[in-house]
C-alpha positions in Angstrom: 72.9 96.8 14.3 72.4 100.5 14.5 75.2 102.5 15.7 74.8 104.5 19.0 74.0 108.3 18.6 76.0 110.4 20.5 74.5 113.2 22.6 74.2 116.8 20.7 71.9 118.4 23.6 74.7 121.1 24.1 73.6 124.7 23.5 77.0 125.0 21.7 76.5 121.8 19.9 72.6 122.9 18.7 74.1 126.2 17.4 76.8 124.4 15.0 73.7 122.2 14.1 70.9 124.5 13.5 74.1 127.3 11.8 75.4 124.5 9.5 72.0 123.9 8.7 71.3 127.2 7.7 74.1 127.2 5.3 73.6 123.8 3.9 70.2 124.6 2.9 71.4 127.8 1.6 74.3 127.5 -0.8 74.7 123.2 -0.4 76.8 121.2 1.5 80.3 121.7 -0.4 80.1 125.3 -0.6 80.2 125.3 3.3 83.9 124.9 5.3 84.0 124.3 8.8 85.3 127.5 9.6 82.4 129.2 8.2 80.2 127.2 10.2 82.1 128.1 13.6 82.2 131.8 12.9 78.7 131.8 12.4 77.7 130.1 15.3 79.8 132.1 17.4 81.9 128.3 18.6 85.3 127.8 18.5 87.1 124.8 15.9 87.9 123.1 18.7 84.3 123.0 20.0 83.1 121.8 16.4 85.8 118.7 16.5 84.7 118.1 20.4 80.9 117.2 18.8 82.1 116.3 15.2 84.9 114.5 13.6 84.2 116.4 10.4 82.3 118.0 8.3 80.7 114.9 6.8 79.9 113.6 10.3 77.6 116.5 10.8 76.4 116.3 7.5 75.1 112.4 8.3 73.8 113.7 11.2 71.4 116.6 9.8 70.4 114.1 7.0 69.4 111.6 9.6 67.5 113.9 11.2 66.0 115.1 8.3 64.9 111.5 7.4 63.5 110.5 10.7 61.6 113.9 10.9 60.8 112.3 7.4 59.8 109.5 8.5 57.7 110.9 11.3 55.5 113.1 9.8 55.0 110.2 6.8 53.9 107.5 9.6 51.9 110.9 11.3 49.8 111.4 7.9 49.4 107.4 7.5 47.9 106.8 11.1 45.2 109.6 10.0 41.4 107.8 9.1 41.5 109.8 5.9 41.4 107.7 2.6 44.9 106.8 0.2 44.3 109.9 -1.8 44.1 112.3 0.8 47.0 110.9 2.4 49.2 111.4 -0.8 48.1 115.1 -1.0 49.2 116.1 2.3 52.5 113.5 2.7 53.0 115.7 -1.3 52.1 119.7 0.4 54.1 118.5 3.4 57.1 117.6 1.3 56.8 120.5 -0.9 56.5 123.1 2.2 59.5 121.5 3.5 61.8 121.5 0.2 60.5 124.6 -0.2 63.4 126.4 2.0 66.2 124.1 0.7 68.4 124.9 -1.5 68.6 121.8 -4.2 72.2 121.9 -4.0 71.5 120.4 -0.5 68.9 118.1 -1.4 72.0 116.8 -4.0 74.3 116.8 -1.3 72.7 114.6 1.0 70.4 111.8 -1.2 73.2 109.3 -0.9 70.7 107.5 1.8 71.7 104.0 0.8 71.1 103.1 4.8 67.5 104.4 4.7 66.5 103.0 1.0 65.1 99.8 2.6 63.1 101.4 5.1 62.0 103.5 2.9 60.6 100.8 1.0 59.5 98.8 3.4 57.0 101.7 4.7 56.3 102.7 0.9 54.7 99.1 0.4 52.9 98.7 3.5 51.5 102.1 2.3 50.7 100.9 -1.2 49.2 97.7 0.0 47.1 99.1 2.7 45.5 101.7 0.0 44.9 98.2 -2.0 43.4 96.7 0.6 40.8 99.6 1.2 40.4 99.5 -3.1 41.8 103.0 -3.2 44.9 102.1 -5.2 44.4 99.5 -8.3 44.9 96.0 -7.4 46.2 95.1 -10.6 49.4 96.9 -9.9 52.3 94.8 -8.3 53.5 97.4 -5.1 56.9 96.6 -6.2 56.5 97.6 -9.5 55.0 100.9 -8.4 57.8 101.3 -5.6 60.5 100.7 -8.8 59.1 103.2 -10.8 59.1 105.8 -7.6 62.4 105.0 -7.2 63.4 105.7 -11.1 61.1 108.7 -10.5 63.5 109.7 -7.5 66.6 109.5 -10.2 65.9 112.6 -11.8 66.0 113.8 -8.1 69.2 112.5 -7.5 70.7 113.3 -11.4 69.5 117.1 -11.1 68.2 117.2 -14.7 64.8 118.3 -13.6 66.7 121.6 -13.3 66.5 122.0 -17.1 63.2 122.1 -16.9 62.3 124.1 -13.2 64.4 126.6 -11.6 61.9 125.8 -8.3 62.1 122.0 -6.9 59.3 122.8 -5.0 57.1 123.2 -8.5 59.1 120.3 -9.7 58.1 117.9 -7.1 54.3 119.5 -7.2 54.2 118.4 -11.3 55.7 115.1 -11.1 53.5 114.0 -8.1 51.0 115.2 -10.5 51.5 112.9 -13.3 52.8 110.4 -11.1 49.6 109.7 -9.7 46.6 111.4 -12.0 48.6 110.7 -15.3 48.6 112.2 -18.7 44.3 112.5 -19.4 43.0 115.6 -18.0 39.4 113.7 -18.1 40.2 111.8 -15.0 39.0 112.1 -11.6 41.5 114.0 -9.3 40.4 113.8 -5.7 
């Protein structure tokens, strides 16, 4: 059963949010202290503990937001009459132009989602399956194959070795979409 949100419709409240935001996304979530957060936003400590028990409360509660916003736009892009490939490109540009602003110290920070992997799984397949169902992604892959590679995929996310490579996660997650799904042969068909 899903925990009751508490109510953060406070202008006081929104300014922590949308000031600890800033900074997260800026210099990462451990860099930040709570008084840097307050002096910011212009709110006093004891109007940060009044909303938040801690720092890692507001942390769960940006990255919840973040995920259903996540969620949204990826049930948005999926409702659209457009075909499977279409629907990749924009769910990729969307998450790309969103990444784009965030540090990846953040990204780091907050990828601990273990409460959101299963729903992210379950909308994954439906999404696979229904793009097998219209023929636009190959039948003769098993969905939960293709959602186990993702997620190994989504390790070198979580491991931050892709920074060896890219300095940019924006141009990282534009490369391995890429070769995700158009592969290795530059003599296929990218739509």
């Amino acid at each position: 059963m899903k925990e009751k949100k508490k109510e953060y419709t406070s202008k006081k409240c929104t300014q922590l949010i949308e000031t600890a935001k800033k900074l997260f996304f800026k210099h990462g979530v451990k860099r930040i202290t709570i008084g840097e957060i307050c002096k910011e936003s212009n709110v006093s400590k004891v109007t940060f503990y009044k909303y938040f028990s801690n720092k890692d409360e507001l942390v769960r509660y940006i990255r919840d937001e973040l995920i259903e916003q996540g969620f949204s736009k990826f049930d948005e892009i999926n409702e659209l009459d457009i075909g499977f490939p279409e629907k990749v490109k924009l769910i990729t540009q969307w998450r790309i132009d969103f990444f784009s602003n965030i540090k990846s110290e953040f990204i780091e920070d907050i990828l601990s989602v273990e409460d959101t992997i299963e729903e992210m799984k379950s909308r994954y397949l439906k999404n696979i399956e229904a793009g097998q169902i219209k023929g636009e992604v190959r039948n003769d892959l098993s969905p939960e194959l293709i959602w186990l590679v993702t997620e190994k995929l989504n390790e070198l996310v979580r491991d931050g070795s892709w920074k060896v490579i890219f300095s940019d996660y924006s141009e990282f997650q534009k490369q391995l979409r890429s070769i995700y799904f158009y592969g290795l042969l530059d003599d296929l068909q990218k739509p």
